[in-house]
C-alpha positions as CSV (number, residue, x, y, z in Angstrom):
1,X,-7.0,24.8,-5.9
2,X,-7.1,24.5,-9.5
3,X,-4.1,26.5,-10.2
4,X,-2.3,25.2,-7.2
5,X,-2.4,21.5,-8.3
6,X,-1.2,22.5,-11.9
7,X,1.9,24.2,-10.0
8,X,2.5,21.3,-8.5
9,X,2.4,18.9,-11.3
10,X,4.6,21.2,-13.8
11,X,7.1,21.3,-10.7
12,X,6.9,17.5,-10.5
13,X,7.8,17.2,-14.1
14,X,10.6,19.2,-13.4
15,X,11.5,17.6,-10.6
16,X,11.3,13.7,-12.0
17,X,13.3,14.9,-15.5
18,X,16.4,16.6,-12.9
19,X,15.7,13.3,-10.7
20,X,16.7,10.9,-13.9
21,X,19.5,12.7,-14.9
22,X,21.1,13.3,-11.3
23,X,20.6,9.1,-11.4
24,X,22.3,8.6,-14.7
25,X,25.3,11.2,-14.1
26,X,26.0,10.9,-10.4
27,X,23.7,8.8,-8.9
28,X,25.2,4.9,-9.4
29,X,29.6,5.0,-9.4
30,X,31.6,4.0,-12.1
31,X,33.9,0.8,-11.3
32,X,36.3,1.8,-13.7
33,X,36.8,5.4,-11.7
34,X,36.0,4.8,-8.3
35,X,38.7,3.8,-5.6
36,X,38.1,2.0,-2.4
37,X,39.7,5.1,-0.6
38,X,37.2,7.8,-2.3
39,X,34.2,5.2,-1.8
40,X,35.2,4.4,1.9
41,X,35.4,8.0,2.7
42,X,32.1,8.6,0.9
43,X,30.3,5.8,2.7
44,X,32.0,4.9,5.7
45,X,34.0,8.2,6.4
46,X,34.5,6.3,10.3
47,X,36.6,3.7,9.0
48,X,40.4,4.4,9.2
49,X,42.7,2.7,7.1
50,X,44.9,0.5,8.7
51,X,42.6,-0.9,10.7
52,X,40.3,-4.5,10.4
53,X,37.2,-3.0,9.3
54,X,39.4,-1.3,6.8
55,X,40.1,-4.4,5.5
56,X,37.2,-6.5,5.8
57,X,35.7,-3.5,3.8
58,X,37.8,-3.0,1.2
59,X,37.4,-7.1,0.7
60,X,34.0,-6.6,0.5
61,X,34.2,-4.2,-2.0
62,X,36.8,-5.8,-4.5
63,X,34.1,-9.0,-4.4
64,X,31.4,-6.3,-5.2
65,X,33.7,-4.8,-8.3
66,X,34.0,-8.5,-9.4
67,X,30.4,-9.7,-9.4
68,X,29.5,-6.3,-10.8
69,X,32.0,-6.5,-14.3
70,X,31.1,-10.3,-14.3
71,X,27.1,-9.5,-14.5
72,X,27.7,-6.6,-17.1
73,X,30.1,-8.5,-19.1
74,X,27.0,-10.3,-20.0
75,X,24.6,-7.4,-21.2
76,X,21.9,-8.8,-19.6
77,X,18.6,-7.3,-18.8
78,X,20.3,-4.8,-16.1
79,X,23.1,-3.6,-15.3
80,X,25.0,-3.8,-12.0
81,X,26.4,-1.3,-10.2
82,X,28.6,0.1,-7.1
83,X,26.5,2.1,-4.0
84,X,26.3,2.1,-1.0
85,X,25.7,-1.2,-0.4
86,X,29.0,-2.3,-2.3
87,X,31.3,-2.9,1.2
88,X,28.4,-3.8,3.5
89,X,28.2,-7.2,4.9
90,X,25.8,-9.5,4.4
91,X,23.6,-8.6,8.0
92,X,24.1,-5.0,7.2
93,X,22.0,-6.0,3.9
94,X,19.3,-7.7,5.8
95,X,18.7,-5.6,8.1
96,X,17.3,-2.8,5.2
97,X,15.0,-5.4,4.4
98,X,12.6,-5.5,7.1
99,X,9.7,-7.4,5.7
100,X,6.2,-7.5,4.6
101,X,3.5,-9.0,2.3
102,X,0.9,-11.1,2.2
103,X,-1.6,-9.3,4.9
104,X,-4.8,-11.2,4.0
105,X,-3.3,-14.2,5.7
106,X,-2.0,-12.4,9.3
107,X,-3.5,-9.2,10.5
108,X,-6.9,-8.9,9.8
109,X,-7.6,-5.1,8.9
110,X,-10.7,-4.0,10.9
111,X,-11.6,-0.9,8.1
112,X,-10.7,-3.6,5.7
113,X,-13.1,-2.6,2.5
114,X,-13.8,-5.7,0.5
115,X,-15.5,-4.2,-2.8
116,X,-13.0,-3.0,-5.3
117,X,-13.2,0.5,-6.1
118,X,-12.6,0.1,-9.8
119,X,-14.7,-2.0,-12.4
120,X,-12.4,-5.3,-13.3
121,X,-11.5,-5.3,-17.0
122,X,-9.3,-7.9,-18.5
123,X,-5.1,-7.2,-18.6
124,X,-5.6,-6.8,-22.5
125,X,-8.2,-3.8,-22.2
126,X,-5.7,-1.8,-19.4
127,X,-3.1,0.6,-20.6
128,X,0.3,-1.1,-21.7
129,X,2.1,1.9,-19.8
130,X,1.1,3.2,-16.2
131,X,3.3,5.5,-14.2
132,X,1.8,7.6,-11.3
133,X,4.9,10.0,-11.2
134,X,3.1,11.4,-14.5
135,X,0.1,11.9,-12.9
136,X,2.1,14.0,-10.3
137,X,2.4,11.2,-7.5
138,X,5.5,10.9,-5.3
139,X,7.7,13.2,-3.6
140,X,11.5,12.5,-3.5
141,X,11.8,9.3,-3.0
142,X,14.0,8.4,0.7
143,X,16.2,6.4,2.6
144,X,15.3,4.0,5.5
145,X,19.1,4.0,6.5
146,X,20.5,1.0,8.7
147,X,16.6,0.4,9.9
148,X,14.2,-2.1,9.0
149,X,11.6,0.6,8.8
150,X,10.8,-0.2,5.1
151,X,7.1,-0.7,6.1
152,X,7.0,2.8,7.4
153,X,8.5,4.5,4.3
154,X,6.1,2.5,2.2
155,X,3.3,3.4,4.5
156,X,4.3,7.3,4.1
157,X,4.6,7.2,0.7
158,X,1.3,5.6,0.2
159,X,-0.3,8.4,2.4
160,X,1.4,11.1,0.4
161,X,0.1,10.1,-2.8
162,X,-3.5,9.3,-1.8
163,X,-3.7,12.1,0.0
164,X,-2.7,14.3,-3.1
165,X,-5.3,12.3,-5.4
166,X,-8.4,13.7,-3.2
167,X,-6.4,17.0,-2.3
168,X,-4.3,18.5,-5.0
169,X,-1.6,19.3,-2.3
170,X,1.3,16.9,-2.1
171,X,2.9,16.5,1.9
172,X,6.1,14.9,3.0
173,X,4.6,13.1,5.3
174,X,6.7,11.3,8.2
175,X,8.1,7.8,8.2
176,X,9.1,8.1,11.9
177,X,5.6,8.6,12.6
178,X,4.9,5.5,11.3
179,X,7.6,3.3,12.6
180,X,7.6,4.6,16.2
181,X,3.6,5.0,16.6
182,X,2.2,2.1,14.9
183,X,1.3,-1.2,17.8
184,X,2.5,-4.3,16.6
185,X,1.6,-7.2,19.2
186,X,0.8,-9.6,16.7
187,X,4.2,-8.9,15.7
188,X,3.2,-9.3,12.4
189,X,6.2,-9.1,9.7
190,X,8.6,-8.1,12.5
191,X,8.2,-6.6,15.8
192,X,7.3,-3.0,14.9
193,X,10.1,0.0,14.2
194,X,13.6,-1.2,13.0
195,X,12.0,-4.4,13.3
196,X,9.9,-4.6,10.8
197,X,6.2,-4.5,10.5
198,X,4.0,-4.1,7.6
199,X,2.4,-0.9,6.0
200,X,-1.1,-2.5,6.2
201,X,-1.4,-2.1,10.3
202,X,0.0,1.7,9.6
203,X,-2.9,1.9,7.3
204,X,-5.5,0.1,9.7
205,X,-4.2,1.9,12.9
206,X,-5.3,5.1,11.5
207,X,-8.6,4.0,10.2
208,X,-9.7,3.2,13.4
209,X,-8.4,6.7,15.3
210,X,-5.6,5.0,17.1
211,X,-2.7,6.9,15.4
212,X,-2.0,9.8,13.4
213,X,0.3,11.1,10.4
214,X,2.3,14.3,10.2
215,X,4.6,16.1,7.9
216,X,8.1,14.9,8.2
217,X,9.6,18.8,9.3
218,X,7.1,18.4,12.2
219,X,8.5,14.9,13.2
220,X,11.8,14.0,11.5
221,X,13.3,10.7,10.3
222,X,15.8,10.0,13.8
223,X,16.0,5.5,13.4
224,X,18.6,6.3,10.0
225,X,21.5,4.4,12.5
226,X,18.8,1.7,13.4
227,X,17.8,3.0,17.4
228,X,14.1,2.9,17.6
229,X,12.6,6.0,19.6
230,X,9.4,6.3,21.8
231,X,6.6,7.6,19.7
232,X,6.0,11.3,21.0
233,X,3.0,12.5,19.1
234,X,0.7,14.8,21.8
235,X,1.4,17.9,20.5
236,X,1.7,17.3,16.7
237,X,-1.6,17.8,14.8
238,X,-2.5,15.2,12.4
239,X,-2.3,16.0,8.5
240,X,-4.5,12.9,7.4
241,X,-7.6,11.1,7.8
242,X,-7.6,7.2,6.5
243,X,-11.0,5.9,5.8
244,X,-9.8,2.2,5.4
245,X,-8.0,0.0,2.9
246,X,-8.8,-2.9,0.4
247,X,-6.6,-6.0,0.1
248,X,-6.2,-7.6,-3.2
249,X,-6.6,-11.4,-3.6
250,X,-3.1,-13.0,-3.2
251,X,-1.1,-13.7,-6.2
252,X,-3.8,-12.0,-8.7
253,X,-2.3,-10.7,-11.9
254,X,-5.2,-9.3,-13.1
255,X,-6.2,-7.4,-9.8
256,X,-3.0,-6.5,-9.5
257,X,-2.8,-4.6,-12.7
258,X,-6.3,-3.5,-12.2
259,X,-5.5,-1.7,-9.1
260,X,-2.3,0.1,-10.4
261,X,-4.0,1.2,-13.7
262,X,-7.4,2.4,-12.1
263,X,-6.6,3.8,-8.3
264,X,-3.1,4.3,-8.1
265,X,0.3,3.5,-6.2
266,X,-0.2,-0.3,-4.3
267,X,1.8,-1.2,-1.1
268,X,3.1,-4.4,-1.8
269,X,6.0,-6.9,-0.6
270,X,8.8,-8.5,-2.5
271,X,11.7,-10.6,-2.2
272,X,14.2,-8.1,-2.7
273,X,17.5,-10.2,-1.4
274,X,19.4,-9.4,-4.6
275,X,19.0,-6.0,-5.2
276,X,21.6,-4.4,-3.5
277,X,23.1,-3.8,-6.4
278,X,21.0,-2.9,-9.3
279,X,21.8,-0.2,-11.3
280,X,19.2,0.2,-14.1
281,X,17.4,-1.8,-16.6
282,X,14.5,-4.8,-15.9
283,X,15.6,-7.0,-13.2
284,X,15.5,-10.4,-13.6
285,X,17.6,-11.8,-10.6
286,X,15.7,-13.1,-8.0
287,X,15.2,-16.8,-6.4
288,X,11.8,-17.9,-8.0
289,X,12.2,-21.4,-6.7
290,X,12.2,-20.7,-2.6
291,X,11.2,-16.6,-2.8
292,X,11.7,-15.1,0.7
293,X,9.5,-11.7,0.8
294,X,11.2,-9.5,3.0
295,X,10.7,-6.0,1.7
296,X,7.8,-3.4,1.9
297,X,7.9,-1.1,-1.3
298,X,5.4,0.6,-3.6
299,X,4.3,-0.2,-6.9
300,X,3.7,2.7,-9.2
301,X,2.5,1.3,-12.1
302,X,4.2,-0.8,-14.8
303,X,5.3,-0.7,-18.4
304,X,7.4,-2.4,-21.4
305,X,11.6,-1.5,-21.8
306,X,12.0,-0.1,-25.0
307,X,15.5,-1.0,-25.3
308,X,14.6,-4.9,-24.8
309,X,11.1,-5.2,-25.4
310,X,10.4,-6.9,-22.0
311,X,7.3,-6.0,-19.4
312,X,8.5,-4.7,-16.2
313,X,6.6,-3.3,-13.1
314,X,7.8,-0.1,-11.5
315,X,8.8,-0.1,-7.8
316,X,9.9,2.6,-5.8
317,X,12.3,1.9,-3.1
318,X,13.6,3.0,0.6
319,X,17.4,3.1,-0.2
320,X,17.6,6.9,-1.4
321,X,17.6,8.8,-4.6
322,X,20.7,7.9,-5.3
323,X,19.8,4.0,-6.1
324,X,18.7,2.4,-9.2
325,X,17.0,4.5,-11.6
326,X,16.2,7.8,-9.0
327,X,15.6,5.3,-6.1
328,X,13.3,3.5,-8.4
329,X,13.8,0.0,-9.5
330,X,11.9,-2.0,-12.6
331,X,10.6,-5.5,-12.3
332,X,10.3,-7.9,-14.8
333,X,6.9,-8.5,-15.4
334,X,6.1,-12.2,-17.0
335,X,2.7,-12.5,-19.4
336,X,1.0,-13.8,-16.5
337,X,2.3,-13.4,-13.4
338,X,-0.2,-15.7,-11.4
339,X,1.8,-18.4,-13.3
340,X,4.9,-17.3,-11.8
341,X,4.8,-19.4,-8.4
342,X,7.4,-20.5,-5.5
343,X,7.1,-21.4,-1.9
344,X,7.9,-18.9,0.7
345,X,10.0,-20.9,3.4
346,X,9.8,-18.4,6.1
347,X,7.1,-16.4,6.3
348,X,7.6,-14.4,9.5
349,X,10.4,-12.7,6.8
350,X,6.9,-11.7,4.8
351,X,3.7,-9.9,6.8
352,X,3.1,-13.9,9.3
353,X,2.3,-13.6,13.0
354,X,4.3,-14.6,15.3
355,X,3.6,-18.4,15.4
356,X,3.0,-19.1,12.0
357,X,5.6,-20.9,10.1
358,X,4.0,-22.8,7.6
359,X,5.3,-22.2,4.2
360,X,3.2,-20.2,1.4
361,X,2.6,-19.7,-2.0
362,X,3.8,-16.9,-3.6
363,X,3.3,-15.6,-6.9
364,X,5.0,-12.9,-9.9
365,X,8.6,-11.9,-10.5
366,X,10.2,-11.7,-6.5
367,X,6.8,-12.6,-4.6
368,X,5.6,-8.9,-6.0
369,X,1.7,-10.5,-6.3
370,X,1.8,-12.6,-2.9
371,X,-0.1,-9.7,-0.9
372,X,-0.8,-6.0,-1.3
373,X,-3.4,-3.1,-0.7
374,X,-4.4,0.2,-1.3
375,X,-5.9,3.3,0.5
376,X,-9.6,3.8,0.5
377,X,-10.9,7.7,1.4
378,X,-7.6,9.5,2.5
379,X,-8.1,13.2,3.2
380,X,-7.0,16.5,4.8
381,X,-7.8,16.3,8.3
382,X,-9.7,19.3,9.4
């Protein structure tokens, strides 16, 4: 077991140095290079030219171009840049957002474990630099496609890297599994699948024996196009057990950073309506005044730029290798977060039932504090 898990993390060093410099060479497109013919055929090889979409597309993309020299004409804390996001209309952005959030306040987790796992210390007495990709977390990170399955690839993800910390083996786990197999008649954060949902009734659904999770070769990712399939699971044995989960207290800073130093990776929800087109560096873009948190991702742990000096938190994403830095995006990160407050105007866009629609508080750089969790006993299923 020993040997195996140090093959795995020299591989993973491997894999995360190739990973940064596929992003940096190939991974983002040059807007000085790139034509609207080679990036329509690239992403949206359907489209003929000639036709309306053609042009409503290549409109699209000109206004991306545009904004994208305008933001970088400012050196800024990050840099802009063309993927595939860069001719898609506004409701094909939404719909890659799904939801998620605040869980303390909808669903209430039956294996929900209140006591921490982890002693609190104060921010000053954690590392100034966590990243759980060093300690061998994370597979390759993927892409949720035209579904609003983000919840499900943050679930996954989650799994994966518990799952390694008690095993030593790392598992691609399946995202399908937990989009088309997880109940959702709360309709909690959306209304399950390419709906939306949150990864907190993934987590809780397996706790209590009512699911499973698989390896993705056993039951592949089919929802990329956004159809949501029948969940299928009776003869696929289960890779996981899930013993329960812990929230954190809503817009905590110092639990917050507690839980990513000392346990590892934390399913949280952000406000990610402007980051279609981020690029690399620390993101400072989003609306702090009216935050709407409508994305599930994972936090992996947090750091300071050296280039700029400025705190950031590391989130990985569900919009494919090939965005941001390695499908990774970097937050900025305030001196207190806690202190970094708006009100959420429509919370069924964050993890809210259906029927509740009174606004909410929401704290850090894009809602990243305003609800979160992590895994509690995760192991091999025998």
């Amino acid at each position: 077991k020993e040997q195996i898990s140090i093959f795995i993390m020299f591989s993973k060093a491997i894999a995360l140095s190739l990973l940064a410099a596929s992003a940096t060479a190939t991974g983002n497109l040059s807007v000085d290079k790139v034509t609207f013919a080679s990036f329509i055929k690239q992403f949206h090889p359907t489209v003929s030219e000639g036709t309306a979409e053609w042009t409503k597309r290549q409109q699209i993309f000109e206004e991306s171009v545009t904004e994208i020299r305008t933001h970088n004409a400012k050196k800024g804390l990050y840099k802009m840049g063309l993927n595939k996001f860069s001719a898609s209309t506004a409701e094909e952005k939404k719909v890659v957002l799904g939801r998620r959030g605040d869980m303390e306040r909808a669903h209430t987790p039956k294996k929900l474990i209140e006591e921490h796992s982890f002693d609190m210390k104060p921010v000053s007495e954690l590392p100034t630099h966590v990243d759980w990709r060093e300690k061998g977390c994370a597979t390759a990170t993927k892409d949720q496609g035209h579904c609003g399955s983000c919840f499900a690839f943050a679930a996954a993800a989650m799994l994966e890297d518990y799952l390694y910390m008690s095993s030593g083996l790392m598992y691609d786990l399946s995202p399908q599994m937990a989009a088309s197999c997880t109940p959702n008649p709360e309709h909690c954060g959306g209304s399950g699948g390419c709906n939306g949902g949150t990864a907190e009734i993934v987590f809780d659904h397996l706790a209590n024996g009512g699911g499973k999770m698989s390896q993705e070769y056993m039951y592949g990712y089919r929802s990329y196009f956004g159809e949501d399939f029948a969940c299928q699971v009776d003869d696929i044995p289960a890779t996981l057990t899930v013993g329960g989960l812990t929230m954190l207290q809503g817009n905590n800073y110092t639990e917050m950073m507690n839980a990513v130093a000392q346990v590892g990776p934390v399913s949280i929800g952000v406000d990610a309506s402007e980051w279609h087109n981020y690029e690399s560096g620390v993101f400072n873009g989003c609306n702090q005044k009216n935050p709407d948190v409508n994305h599930a991702v994972v936090l992996y742990g947090y750091g300071v730029d050296e280039s700029s000096g400025e705190q950031y938190w590391l989130v990985r994403n569900s919009w494919s290798p090939s965005y941001g830095e390695g499908g990774y995006i970097r937050v900025y990160r305030a001196e207190d977060e806690s202190e970094v407050c708006g009100i959420q105007l429509n919370p069924q866009d964050n993890d809210a039932c259906e029927g509740d629609h009174k606004p909410r508080k929401v704290c850090g750089t894009c809602g990243i504090l305003s609800g979160s969790s992590y895994l509690r006993n995760v192991e091999l299923a025998l």
